[in-house]
N, C-alpha and C positions, 0 to 999 in steps of 0.2 A: 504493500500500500504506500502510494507517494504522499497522500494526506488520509485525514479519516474519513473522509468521503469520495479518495479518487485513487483509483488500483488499475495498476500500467499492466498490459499482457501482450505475449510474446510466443510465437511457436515458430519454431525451426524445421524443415524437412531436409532428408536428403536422398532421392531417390535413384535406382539403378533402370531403368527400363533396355529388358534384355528378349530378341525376338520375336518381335510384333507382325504374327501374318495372320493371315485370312484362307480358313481350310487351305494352307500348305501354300498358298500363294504369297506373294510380296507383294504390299499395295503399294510401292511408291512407280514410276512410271521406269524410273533409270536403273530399276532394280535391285536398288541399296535398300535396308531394311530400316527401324527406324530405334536403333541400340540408341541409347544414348544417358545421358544424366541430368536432373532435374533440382538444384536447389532452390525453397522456397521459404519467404519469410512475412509472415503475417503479425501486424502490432496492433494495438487497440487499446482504449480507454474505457474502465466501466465509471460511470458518475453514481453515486447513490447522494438518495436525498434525502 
């Protein structure tokens, strides 16, 4: 809590995304797949009254 009525939030991801096809097929056109990695970061403020 930053005050007693205001509480700071925070969430971290860090994701692997590994083999993304479609029954056996590869959706992208040039035929690479779609591996790759994802970090993501959500903040927020809750007010209470």
């Amino acid at each position: 809590p930053l005050t007693k009525s205001l509480n700071l939030v925070a969430e971290y991801t860090d994701n692997t995304i590994e083999d993304s096809t479609a029954f056996g097929r590869t959706l992208t056109v040039d035929g690479s797949n779609f591996d790759g990695d994802a970090k993501t970061i959500a903040l927020g403020a809750i007010l209470f009254f």
